[in-house]
N, C-alpha and C positions, 0 to 999 in steps of 0.2 A: 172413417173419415173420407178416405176413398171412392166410396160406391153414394154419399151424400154428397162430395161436390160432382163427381157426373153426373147427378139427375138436378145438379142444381141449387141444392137445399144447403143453410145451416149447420153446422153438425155440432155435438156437445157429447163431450169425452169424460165420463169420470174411470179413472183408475186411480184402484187403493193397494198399493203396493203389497205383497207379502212380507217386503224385506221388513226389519228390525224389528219387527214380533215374534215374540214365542211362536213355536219351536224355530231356533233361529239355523234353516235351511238355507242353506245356497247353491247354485250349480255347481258343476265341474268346473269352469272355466274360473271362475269366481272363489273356490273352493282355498283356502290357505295363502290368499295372495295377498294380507295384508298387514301389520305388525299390531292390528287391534284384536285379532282372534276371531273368532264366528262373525262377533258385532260389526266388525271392522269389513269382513269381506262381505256382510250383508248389504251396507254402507256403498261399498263400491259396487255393488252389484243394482241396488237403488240407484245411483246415480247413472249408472250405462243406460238404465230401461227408459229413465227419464231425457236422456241426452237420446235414444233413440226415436223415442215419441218427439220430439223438436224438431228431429233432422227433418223427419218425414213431413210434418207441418211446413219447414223449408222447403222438402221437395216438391211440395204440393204447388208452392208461392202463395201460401196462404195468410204469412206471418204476419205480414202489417195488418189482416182480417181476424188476429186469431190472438184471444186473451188466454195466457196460460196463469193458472194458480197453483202453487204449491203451497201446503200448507200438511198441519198433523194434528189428530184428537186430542192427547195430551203427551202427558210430557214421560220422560224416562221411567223404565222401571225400575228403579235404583236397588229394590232386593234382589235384582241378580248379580249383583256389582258387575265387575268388568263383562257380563253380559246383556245388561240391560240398557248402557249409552249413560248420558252425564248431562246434569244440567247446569255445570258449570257453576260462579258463585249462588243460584237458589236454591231454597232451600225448597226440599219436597221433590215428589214424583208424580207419577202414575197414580191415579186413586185418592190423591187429597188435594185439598185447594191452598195449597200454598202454588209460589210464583211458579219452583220446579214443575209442578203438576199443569199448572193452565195457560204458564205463554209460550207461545208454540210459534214457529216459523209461520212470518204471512210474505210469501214472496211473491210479485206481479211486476210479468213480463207481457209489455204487447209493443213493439218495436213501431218507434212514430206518435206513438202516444203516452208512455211512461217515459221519463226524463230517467235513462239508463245513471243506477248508481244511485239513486236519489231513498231516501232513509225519512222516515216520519213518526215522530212518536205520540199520535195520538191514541188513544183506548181505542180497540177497535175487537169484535165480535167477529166468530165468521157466521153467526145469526147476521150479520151485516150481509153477507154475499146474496141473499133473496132478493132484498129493495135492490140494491148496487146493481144487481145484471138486470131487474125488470127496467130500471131508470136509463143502462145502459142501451138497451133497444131498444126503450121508448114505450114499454108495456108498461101497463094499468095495476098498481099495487093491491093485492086483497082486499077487500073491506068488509069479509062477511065476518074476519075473525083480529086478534089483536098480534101485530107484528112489532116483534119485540127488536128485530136489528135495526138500523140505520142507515140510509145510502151514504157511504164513503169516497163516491167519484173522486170529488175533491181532493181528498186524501193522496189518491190512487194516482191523478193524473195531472196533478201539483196546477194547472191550468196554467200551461204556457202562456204568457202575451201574448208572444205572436209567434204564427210556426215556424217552427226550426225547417233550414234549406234542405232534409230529409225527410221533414214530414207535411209537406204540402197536401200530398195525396190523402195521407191519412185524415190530415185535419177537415175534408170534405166529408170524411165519414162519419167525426162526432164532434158535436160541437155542446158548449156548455151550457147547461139546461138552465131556463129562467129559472129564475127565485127560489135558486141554489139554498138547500139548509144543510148540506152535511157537513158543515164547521161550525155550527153551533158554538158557544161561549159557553155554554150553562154544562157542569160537569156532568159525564156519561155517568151513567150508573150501570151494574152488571149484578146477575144476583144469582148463585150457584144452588143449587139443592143436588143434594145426596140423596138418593130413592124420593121419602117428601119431606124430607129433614134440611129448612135451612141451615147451609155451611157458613157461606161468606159474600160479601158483599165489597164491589170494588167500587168508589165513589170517584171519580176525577183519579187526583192522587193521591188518594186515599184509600186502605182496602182496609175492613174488618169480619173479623172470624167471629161467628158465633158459637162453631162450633170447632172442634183440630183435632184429628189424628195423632201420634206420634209421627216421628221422622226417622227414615229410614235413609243412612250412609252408605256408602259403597262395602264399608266396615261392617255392616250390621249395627249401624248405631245403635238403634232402642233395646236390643234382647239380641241372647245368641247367638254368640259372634263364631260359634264355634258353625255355625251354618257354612263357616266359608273356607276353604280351601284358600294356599297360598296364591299370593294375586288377586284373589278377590272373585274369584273364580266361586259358584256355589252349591253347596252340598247337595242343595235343595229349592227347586222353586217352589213356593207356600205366598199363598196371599195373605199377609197378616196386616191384619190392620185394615184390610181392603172392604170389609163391611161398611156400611154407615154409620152404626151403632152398636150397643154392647148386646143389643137384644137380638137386631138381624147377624151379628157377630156369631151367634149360636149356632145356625141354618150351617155355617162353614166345616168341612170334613173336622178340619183341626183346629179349632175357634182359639184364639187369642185371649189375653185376661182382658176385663173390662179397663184397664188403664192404657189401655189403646185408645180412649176419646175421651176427650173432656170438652166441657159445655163451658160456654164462659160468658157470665150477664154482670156488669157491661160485657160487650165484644172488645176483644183485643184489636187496638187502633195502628195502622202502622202507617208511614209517608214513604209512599214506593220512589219517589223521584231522589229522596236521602237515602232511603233506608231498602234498597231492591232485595236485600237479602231477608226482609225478615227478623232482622235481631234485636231490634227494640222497640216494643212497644209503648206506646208514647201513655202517658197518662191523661183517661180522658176528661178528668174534674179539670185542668187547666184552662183556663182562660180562653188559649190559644186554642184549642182541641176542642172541646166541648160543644161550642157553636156548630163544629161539624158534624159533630155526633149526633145532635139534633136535626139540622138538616137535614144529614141523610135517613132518620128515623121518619122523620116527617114522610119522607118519599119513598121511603121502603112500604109505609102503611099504602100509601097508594096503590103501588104496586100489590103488595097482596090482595087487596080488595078485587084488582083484576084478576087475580092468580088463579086457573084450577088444575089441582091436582088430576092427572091422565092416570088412567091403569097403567102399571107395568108392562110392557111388553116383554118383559123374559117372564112376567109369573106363571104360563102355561107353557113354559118351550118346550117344544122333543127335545129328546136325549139324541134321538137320531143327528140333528147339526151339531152335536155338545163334542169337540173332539177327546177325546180319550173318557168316555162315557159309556155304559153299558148302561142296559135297562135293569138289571139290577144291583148297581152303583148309585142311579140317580135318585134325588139330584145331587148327591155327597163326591162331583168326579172332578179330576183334575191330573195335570201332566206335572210329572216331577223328573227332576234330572238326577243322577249320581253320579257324584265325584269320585276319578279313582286315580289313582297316582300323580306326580309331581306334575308342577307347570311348567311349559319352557322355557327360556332364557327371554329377556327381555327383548324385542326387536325380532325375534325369528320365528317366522311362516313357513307352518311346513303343510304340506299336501297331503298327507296321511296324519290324520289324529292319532294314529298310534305311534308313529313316531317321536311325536312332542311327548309321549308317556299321557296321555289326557283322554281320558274316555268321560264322555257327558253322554248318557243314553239312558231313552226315556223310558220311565218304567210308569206302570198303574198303580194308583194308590187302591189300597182294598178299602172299601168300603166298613 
């Protein structure tokens, strides 16, 4: 950021944090200092690096020039229980399209143009953030291929009246673009696939599953419980269930039973605006429902008409980027943890994992 504002230029920063993914490393300084355990002191350690990247933007005086986004791919990995994080009342995680799995923090900071504290609940994609930032500088949107997000400015920067007595300066830097469409009336549609297996589809406020996973609680709800150590702590990290299907389910070191997916024709109907958790689905022969169902079928056909299926990009990876992979492991590799003695008392961070009695250390699965 530095060496682009003295020559002058732009700058654009991606950083993808290490913190709260497997294996959940943290430094020294970071190390035990928090009453959430690994997760926890990951957590604080994520938020320093992020409060450092800001100050520096500060320091630079760059801030009222400089749009920050935080945001995360999906959602919690709930089969590590108290190591994976939480997603609170939804249901689902990491790896499947329920709410836990796909709404994710969309946070946007740009001082002078965001109405600080300001909260919006439209559907929104971060396939949105392409058009959004080319609209935002006034660049030319693709046209040789089909762009599936939305410009969201509007969303983003609630469009003051008139400028606030701190953002006079700013408001000479962007102004609101003619014949503004990102409020649209007509409901967003979202449309998920698993490798090339439609999942789920979110309509306005309305999502439906075509296809579901089990569910995985901090408990080991679906199978297993005995995976978990006191607290919720895990014996074992294992992707189960994390295939797309019962078929690609096989390809896994330790494949799961086929009652890990089920397919469901009609799709299971839910009203995220009633129903965020997921708990009941509504019946779609009703009156009320039906018409939706159709609807969004009608546009879903659309949509696939445009649809093409891309090659996989993992279907040729090295083993060389696969961590804890060997060339004759792959592609069957993966990191596992082992649980060995008790958990600490509630609330206490200790600095030595041997102290709390808690050894989590990573071992190789054999092939």
């Amino acid at each position: 950021m530095r060496d682009a504002q003295q020559k002058g230029k732009p700058f654009f920063l991606y950083y993808g944090t290490a913190q709260t993914h497997v294996n959940l490393y943290s430094s020294e300084d970071f190390r035990g200092s928090s009453k959430r355990g690994r997760y926890g002191d990951n957590i604080r350690e994520m938020a320093w690096t992020v409060g450092e990247i800001m100050d520096e933007v500060k320091a630079m005086r760059e801030e009222f020039k400089t749009l920050s986004i935080f945001t995360s791919d999906n959602g919690p990995l709930i089969n590590l229980g108290n190591e994976g994080g939480d997603a609170g009342i939804l249901k689902g995680g990491k790896a499947d399209f329920w709410e836990g799995g796909v709404r994710v923090p969309g946070i946007f900071h740009w001082p002078g143009h965001i109405r600080p504290a300001s909260t919006s609940d439209v559907v929104a994609s971060q396939m949105d953030l392409l058009p959004t930032l080319i609209q935002i500088v006034g660049g030319p949107i693709p046209v040789d291929r089909k762009i599936d997000g939305q410009d969201i400015s509007s969303m983003i920067f609630n469009w003051w009246p008139e400028p606030q007595p701190e953002t006079v300066v700013a408001k000479r830097l962007y102004k609101k673009p003619k014949n503004d469409k990102s409020a649209e009336s007509e409901p967003r549609m979202l449309v998920w696939y698993c490798h090339d297996i439609l999942y789920t589809v979110r309509y306005g406020s309305y999502k439906f599953h075509f296809n579901t996973k089990k569910v995985w609680t901090k408990e080991g709800h679906h199978a297993k419980p005995e995976r978990y150590g006191d607290g919720g702590f895990p014996l074992k990290q294992k992707a189960d269930c994390f295939a797309c299907s019962a078929e690609l389910n096989l390809q896994y070191p330790n494949p799961e039973p086929p009652e890990c997916f089920s397919q469901h024709n009609p799709p299971l109907m839910y009203n995220l605006d009633r129903d965020p958790q997921e708990a009941y689905p509504l019946n779609v022969s009703l009156p009320a429902n039906n018409p939706v169902l159709d609807e969004m079928m009608n546009k879903l056909d659309k949509f696939l008409d445009t649809m093409i299926i891309a090659p996989s990009l993992l279907a040729n990876r090295s083993p060389s980027v696969i961590p804890c992979c060997t060339p004759e492991s792959f592609p069957k590799c993966t990191c596992n943890y082992q649980y060995e003695g008790p958990v600490p008392p509630p609330g206490r961070a200790n600095k030595d994992s041997k102290e709390s009695g808690v050894l989590l250390k990573k071992i190789l699965d054999k092939p």
